[in-house]
C-alpha positions as CSV (number, residue, x, y, z in Angstrom):
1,X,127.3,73.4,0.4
2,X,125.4,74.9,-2.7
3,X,127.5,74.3,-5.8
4,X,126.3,76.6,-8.9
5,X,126.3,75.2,-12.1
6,X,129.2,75.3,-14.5
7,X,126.9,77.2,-16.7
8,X,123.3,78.4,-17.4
9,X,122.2,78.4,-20.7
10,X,120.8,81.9,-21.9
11,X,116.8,81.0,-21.3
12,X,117.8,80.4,-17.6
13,X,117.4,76.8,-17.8
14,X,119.6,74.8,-15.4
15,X,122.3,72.5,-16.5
16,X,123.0,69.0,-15.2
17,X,126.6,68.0,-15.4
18,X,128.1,64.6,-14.5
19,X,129.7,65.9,-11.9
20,X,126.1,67.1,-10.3
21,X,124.1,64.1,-10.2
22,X,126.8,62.3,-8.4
23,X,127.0,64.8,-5.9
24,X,123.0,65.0,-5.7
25,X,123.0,61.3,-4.8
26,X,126.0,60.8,-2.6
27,X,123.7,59.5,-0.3
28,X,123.0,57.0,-2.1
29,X,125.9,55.5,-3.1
30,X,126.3,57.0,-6.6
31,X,128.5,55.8,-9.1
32,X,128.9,56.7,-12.7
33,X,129.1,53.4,-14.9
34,X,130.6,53.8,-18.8
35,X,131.1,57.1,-18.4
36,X,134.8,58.3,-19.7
37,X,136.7,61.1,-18.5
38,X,137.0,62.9,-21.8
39,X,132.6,62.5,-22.2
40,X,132.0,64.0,-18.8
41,X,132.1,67.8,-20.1
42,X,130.1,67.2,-23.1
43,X,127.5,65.2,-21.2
44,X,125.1,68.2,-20.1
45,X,121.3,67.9,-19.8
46,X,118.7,70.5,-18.8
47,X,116.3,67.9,-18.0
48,X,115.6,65.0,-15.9
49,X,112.7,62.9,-17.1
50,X,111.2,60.0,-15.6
51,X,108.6,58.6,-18.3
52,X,110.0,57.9,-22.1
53,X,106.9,59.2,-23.7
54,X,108.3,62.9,-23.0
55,X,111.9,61.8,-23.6
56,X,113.4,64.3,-26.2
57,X,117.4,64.1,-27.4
58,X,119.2,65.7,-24.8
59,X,117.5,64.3,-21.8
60,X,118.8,62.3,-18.8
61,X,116.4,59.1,-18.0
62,X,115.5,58.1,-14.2
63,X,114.7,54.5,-14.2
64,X,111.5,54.7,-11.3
65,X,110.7,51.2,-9.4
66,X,106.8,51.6,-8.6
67,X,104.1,48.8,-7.4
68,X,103.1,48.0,-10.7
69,X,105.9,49.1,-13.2
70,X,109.7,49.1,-13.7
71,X,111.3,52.2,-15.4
72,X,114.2,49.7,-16.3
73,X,112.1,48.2,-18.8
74,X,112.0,51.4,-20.5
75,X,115.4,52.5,-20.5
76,X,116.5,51.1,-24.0
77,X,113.5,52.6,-25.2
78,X,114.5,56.0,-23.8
79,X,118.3,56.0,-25.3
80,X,116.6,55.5,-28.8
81,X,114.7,58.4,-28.6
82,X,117.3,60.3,-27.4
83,X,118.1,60.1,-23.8
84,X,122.0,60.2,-23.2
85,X,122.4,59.0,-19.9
86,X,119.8,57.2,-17.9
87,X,120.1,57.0,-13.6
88,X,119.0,53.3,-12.3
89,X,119.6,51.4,-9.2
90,X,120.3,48.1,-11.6
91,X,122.9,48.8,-14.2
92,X,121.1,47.9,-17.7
93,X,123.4,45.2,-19.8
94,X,125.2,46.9,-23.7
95,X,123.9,50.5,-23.1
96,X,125.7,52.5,-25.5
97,X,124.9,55.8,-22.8
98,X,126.3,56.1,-19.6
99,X,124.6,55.0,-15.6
100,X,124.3,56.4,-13.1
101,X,123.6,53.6,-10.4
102,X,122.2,54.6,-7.1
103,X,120.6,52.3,-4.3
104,X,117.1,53.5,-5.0
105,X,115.9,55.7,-8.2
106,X,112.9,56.9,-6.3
107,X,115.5,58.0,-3.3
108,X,117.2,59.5,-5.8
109,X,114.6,61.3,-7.5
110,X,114.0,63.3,-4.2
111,X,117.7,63.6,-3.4
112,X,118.3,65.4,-7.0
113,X,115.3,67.8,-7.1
114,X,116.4,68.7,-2.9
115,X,120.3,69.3,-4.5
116,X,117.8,71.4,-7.4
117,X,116.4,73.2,-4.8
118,X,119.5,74.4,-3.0
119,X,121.3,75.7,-6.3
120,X,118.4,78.5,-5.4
121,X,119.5,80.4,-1.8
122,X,117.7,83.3,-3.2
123,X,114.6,81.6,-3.9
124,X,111.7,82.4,-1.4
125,X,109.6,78.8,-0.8
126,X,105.6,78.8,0.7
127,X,104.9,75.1,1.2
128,X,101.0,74.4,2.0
129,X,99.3,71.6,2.7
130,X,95.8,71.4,4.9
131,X,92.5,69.1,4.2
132,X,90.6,71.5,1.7
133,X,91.4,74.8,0.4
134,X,95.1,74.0,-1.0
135,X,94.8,74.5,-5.1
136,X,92.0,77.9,-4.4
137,X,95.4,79.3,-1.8
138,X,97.6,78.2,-4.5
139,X,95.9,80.1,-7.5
140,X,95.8,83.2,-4.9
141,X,99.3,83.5,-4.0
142,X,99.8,83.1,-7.7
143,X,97.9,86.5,-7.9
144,X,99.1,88.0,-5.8
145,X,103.1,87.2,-7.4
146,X,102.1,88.4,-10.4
147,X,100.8,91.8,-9.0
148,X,104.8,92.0,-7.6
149,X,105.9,90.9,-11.2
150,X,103.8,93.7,-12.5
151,X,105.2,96.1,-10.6
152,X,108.8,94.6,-11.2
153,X,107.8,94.7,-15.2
154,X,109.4,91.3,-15.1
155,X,108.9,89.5,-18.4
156,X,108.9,86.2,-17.6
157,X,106.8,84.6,-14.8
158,X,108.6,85.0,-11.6
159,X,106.9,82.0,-9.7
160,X,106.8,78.9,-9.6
161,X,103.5,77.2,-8.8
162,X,101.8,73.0,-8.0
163,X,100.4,72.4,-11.3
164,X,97.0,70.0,-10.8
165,X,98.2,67.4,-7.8
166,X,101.6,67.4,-8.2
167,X,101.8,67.4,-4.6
168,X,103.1,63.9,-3.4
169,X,106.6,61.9,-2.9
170,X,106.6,61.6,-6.8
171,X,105.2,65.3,-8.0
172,X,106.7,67.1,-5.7
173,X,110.2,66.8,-6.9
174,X,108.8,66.7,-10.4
175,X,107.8,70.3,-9.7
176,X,111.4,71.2,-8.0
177,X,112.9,70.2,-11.0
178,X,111.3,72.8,-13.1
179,X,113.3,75.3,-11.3
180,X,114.5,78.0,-13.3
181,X,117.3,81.3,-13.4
182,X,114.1,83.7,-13.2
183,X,111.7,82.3,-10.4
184,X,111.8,84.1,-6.8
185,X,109.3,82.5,-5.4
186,X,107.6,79.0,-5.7
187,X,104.2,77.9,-4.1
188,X,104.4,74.2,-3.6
189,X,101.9,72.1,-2.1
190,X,102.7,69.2,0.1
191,X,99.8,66.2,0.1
192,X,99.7,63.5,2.2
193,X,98.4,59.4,2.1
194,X,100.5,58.1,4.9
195,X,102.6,59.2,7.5
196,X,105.6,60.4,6.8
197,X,105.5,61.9,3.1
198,X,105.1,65.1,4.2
199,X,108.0,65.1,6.4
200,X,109.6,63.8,3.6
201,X,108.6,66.3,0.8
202,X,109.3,69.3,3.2
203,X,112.7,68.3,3.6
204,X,113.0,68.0,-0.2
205,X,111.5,71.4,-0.4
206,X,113.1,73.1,2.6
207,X,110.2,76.4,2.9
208,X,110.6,79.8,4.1
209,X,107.1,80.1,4.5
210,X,105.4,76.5,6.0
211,X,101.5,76.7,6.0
212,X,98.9,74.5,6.9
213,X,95.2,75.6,5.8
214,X,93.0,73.4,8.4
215,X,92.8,70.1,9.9
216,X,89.8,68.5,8.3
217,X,88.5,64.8,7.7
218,X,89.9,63.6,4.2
219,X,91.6,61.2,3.8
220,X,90.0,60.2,7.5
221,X,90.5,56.4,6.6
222,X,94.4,56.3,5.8
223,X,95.1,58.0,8.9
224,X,92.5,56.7,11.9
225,X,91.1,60.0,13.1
226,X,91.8,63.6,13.0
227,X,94.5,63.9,15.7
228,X,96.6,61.5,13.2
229,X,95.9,63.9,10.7
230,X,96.9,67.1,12.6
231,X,100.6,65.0,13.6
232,X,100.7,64.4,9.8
233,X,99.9,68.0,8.4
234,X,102.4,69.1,11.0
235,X,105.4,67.5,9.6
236,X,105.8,70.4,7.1
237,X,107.4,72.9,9.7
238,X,110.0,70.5,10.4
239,X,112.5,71.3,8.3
240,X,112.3,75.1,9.3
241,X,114.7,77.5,10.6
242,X,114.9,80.4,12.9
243,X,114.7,82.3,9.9
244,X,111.3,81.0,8.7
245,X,107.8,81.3,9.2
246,X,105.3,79.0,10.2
247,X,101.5,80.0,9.4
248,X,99.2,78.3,11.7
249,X,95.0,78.4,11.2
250,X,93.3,80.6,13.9
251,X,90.1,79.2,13.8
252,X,90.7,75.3,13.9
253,X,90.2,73.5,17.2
254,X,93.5,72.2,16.4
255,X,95.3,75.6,16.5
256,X,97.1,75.0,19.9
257,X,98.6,71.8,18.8
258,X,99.7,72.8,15.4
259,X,101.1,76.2,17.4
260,X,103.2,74.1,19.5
261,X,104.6,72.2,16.9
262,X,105.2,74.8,15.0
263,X,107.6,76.6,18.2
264,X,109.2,73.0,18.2
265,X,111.4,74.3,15.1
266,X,111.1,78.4,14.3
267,X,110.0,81.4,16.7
268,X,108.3,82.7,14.1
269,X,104.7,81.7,14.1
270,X,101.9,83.9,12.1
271,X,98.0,82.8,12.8
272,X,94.7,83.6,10.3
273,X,91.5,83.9,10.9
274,X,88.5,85.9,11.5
275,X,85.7,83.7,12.4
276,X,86.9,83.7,16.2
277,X,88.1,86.9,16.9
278,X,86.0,87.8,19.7
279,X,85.7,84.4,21.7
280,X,89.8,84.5,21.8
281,X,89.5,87.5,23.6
282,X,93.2,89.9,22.8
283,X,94.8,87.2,21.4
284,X,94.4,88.6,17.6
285,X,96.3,86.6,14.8
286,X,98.4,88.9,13.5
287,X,96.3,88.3,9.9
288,X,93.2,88.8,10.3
289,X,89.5,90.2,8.8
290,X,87.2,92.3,9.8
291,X,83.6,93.5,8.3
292,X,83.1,90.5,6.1
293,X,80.4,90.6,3.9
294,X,79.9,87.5,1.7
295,X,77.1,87.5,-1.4
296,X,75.9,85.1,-4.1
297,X,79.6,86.0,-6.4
298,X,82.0,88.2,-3.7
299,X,82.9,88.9,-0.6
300,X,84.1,91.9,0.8
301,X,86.5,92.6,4.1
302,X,89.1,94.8,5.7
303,X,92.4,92.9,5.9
304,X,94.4,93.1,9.4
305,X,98.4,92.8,9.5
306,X,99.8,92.0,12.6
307,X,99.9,94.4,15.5
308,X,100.3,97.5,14.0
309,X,97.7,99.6,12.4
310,X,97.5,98.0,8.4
311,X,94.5,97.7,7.3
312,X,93.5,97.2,3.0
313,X,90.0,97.1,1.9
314,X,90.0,93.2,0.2
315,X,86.7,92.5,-2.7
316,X,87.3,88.9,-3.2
317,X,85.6,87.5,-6.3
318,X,84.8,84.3,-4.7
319,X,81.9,83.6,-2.4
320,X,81.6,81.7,0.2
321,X,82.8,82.5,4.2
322,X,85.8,79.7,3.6
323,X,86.6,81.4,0.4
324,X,87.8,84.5,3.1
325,X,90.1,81.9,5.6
326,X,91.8,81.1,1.9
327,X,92.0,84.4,1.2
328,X,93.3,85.1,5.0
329,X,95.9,81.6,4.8
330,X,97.4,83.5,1.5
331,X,97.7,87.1,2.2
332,X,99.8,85.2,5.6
333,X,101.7,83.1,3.3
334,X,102.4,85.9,1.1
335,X,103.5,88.8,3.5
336,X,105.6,86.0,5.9
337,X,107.6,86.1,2.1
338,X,108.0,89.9,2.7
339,X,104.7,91.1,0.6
340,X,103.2,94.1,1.2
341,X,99.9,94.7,2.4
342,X,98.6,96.6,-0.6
343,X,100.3,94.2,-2.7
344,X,98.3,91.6,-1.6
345,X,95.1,93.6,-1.3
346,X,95.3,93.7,-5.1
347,X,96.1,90.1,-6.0
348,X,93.1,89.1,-4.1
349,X,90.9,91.3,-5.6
350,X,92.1,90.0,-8.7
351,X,91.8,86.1,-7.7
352,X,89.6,83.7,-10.0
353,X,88.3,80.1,-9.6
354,X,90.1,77.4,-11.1
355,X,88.1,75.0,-13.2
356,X,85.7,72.7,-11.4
357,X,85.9,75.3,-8.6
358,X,83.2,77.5,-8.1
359,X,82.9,78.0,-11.5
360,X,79.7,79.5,-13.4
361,X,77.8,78.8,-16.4
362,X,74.2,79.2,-17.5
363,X,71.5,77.2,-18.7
364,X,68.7,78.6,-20.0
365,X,67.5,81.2,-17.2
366,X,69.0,78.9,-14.8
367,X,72.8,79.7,-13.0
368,X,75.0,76.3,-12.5
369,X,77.4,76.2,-10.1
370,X,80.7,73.6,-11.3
371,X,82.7,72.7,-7.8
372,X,83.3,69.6,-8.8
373,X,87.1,69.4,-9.1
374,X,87.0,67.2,-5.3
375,X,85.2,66.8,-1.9
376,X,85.7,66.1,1.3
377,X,83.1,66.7,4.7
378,X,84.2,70.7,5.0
379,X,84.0,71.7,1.5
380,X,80.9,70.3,1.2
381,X,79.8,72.4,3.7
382,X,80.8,75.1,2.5
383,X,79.5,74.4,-0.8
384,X,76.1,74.4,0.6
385,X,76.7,77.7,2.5
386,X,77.8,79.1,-1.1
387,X,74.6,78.0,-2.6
388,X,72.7,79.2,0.3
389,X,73.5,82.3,-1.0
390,X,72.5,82.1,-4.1
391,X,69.1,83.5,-5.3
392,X,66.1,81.4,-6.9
393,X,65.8,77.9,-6.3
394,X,68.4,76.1,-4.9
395,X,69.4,72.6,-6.2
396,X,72.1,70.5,-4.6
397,X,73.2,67.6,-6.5
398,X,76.2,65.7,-5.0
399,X,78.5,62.7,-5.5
400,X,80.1,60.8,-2.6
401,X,83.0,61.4,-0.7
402,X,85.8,59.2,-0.8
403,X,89.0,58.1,1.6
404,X,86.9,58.5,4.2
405,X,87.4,54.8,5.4
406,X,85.2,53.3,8.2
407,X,83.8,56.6,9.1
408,X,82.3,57.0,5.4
409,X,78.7,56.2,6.6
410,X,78.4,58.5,9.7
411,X,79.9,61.6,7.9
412,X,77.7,61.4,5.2
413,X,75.2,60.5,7.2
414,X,76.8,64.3,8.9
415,X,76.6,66.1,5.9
416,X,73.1,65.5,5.2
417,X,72.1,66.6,8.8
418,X,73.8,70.0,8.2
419,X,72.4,70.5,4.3
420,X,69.0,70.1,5.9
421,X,69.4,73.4,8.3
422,X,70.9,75.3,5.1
423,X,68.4,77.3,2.5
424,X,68.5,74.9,-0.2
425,X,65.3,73.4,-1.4
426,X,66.1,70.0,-3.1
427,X,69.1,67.4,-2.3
428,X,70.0,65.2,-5.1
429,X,72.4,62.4,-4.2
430,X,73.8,60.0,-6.2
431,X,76.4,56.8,-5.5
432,X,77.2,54.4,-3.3
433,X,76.8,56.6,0.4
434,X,73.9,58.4,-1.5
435,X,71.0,56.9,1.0
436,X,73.0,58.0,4.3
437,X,73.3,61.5,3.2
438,X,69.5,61.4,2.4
439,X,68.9,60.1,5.8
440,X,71.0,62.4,7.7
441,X,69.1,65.1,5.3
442,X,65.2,63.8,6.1
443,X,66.2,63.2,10.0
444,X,66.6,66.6,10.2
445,X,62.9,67.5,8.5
446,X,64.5,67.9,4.8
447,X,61.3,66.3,2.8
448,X,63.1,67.2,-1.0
449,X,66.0,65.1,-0.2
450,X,66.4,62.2,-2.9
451,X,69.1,59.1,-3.8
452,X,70.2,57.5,-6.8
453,X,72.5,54.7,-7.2
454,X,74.1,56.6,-10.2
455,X,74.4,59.9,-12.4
456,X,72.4,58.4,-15.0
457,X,69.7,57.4,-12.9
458,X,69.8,61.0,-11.4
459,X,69.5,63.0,-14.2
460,X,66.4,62.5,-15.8
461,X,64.7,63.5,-12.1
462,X,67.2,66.7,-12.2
463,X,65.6,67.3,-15.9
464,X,62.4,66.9,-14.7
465,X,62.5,69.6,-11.7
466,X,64.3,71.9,-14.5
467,X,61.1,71.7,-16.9
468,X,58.8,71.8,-14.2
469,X,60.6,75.2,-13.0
470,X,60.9,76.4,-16.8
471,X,56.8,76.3,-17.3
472,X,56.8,78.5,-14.1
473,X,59.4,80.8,-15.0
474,X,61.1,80.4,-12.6
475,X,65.0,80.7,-12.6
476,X,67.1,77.8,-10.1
477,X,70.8,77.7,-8.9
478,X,72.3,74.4,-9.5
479,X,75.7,73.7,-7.6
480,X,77.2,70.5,-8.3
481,X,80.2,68.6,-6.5
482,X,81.6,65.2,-5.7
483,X,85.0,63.4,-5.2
484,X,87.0,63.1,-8.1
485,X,86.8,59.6,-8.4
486,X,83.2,60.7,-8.9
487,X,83.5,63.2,-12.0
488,X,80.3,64.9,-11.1
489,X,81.5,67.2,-14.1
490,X,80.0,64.7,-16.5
491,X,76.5,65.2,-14.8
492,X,77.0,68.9,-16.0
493,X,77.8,67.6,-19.4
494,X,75.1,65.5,-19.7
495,X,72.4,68.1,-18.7
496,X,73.8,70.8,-21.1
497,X,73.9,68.7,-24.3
498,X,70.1,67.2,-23.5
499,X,69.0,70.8,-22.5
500,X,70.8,72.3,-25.6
């Protein structure tokens, strides 16, 4: 049952009663402790905070239990700044606020932002999740929203969207819980470590629209192999509906599997893609592309809807061929939600790069490429095909991979086999897995392939190749990328305050 609020305060914001949180985490056993019949109505909060350094007075306190910290340490701490009631699982001793005991706070945290998301029936919900590609569809649905807020001359942003990697059993409902009056839609995307979370998050976020991008290799050592993987990223249509859509990759060798367990739980199944169109025979996806053309900063394709005759000319300012399956995985997302196709059309074409992806700057006469923000075997792929591209000389300077487990060696070992039949002209590879990408790299006839232990012992043969091409005049394309444990970015750094 979805039980409204008492009130909403006049900037939309919603408002926790007593009366709320205990029915949020019924499940749980809750049971209000020092709380007094005549306080329950004056005990309102708009927010639910779970660390005391963003505590402000007015906020309710949840108490979270993780590996290597205890939130009950902090709840004193909280009530001084300001916090007047705090939600724990072990009742704190001469609290002068009231408690909210429940058998587990992190339980609880989920249980309250899934009771946050059901005070919303109205609300329409894409979930994603998928090995790359995730934050680029995220930043293009957002687009795409705010061409129907535009044309709703709605004030206030309409949708809710993942900020940075909000995306797991903790951010997730951290993300819920910024709900307000004035969002219709939300894009929230669902990570995964282990089996499981994403079964659990979906649940929590119940989606009208459940998408998964591509079944990829990161995270390849958590999981064992890809077919774990695929059974993993397919726990997000599980909590839908016969009234909700599942959006299913066309062009992944896992399509059949994921399309089966999509059917487990809705009819409704939409497929993207482009890149196999012909070798599927009449089987289209009903979104699809057509005519793609892909250069050094765009690409350009018709857009396909379904069965019938739709078709909107699409100029994506992104390059790249897997910048066009995002581009396809959104415009699904987005008209499963009820978008329409020229709607969509003109988010794309208005669709940017986030930092650290794909982004540009210059040095000198020379182009740099930032894609730094993370890595795993497909994206650095594709980063190479984006680079390929490019004009001028092509420089590839890459960090390692990580969460690739036991299987670290031989995929690097991969990706240097497939740089080496791509038009770039020097490989420059630094960290711990450094030497097998080279290898892969030189196996396949790659002669300007080189390794460095680290960024620092890199740089000075990067700045040497740069000075060497400056006396020549002769302007290069550097693209950069790495894990995020690797923050390649500072590479970047480095090279533009030496070279400035």
């Amino acid at each position: 049952a979805i039980i409204m609020s008492q009130s909403q305060s006049q900037n939309g914001l919603f408002i926790w009663t007593p009366e709320q949180l205990l029915a949020a985490t019924a499940q749980l056993n809750g049971e209000w402790i020092g709380l007094e019949t005549a306080a329950s109505s004056s005990l309102n909060a708009t927010r639910i905070i779970t660390d005391t350094r963003k505590i402000e007075a007015g906020d309710v306190f949840l108490a979270i239990v993780g590996e290597n910290f205890d939130g009950h340490n902090f709840v004193k701490a909280a009530v001084e700044k300001g916090a007047i009631a705090a939600i724990v699982s072990q009742p704190v001793a001469d609290l002068s606020v009231p408690q909210l005991k429940v058998e587990d706070t992190r339980l609880a945290f989920g249980q309250i932002a899934a009771y946050r998301r059901q005070q919303h029936p109205n609300l329409k919900v894409i979930a994603l999740t998928g090995s790359s590609g995730k934050t680029t569809v995220k930043e293009m649905l957002r687009h795409i929203f705010t061409q129907v807020e535009t044309a709703h001359s709605a004030e206030q942003s309409t949708t809710l969207v993942t900020r940075g990697n909000l995306n797991n059993d903790f951010g997730v409902p951290m993300m819920l819980l910024e709900l307000e009056k004035q969002h219709r839609y939300a894009v929230l995307e669902l990570g995964a470590n282990h089996v499981g979370e994403i079964a659990y998050t979906a649940a929590m976020v119940k989606p009208d629209v459940a998408c998964i991008l591509n079944i990829g290799t990161a995270h390849l050592g958590e999981f064992g192999g890809r077919d774990n993987i695929a059974k993993t990223k397919a726990e997000i249509y599980q909590p839908l509906t016969e009234a909700s859509t599942a959006v299913v990759p066309f062009d992944d060798d896992y399509t059949q599997q994921l399309t089966t367990a999509a059917k487990t739980y809705t009819p409704n199944v939409s497929h993207f893609g482009w890149k196999q169109l012909e070798e599927k025979g009449n089987s289209l996806p009903e979104v699809y592309a057509t005519e793609v053309e892909t250069t050094a900063l765009q690409s350009h394709f018709k857009l396909h809807f379904g069965k019938q005759p739709v078709e909107v000319e699409v100029t994506l300012p992104m390059s790249g061929e897997h910048n066009v399956s995002n581009a396809l995985a959104a415009a699904a997302c987005a008209y499963a939600a009820g978008i329409s196709p020229e709607t969509i059309a003109a988010g794309l074409n208005q669709a940017t790069s986030s930092k650290g992806r794909l982004g540009r700057q210059t040095l000198g006469i020379h182009q740099i490429i930032d894609d730094t923000y993370n890595a795993n075997p497909n994206s650095m792929r594709a980063a190479a095909d984006v680079l390929a591209a490019q004009t001028g000389y092509k420089i590839l300077v890459l960090g390692d991979i990580g969460e690739l487990g036991e299987a670290s060696r031989d995929e690097h070992n991969k990706l240097g086999q497939a740089i080496a039949d791509k038009s770039v002209d020097v490989l420059l590879c630094a960290g711990e897995f450094a030497k097998d990408t080279v290898a892969g790299a030189k196996s396949q006839g790659m002669q300007q392939a080189y390794e460095f232990a680290t960024k620092g012992e890199l740089l000075p043969k990067l700045q040497a190749i740069l000075a060497e091409k400056n006396e020549q005049q002769q302007p290069c394309t550097l693209l950069f990328k790495g894990s995020r444990s690797t923050t390649m970015e500072t590479l970047i750094d480095d090279l533009l305050s030496t070279e400035g």
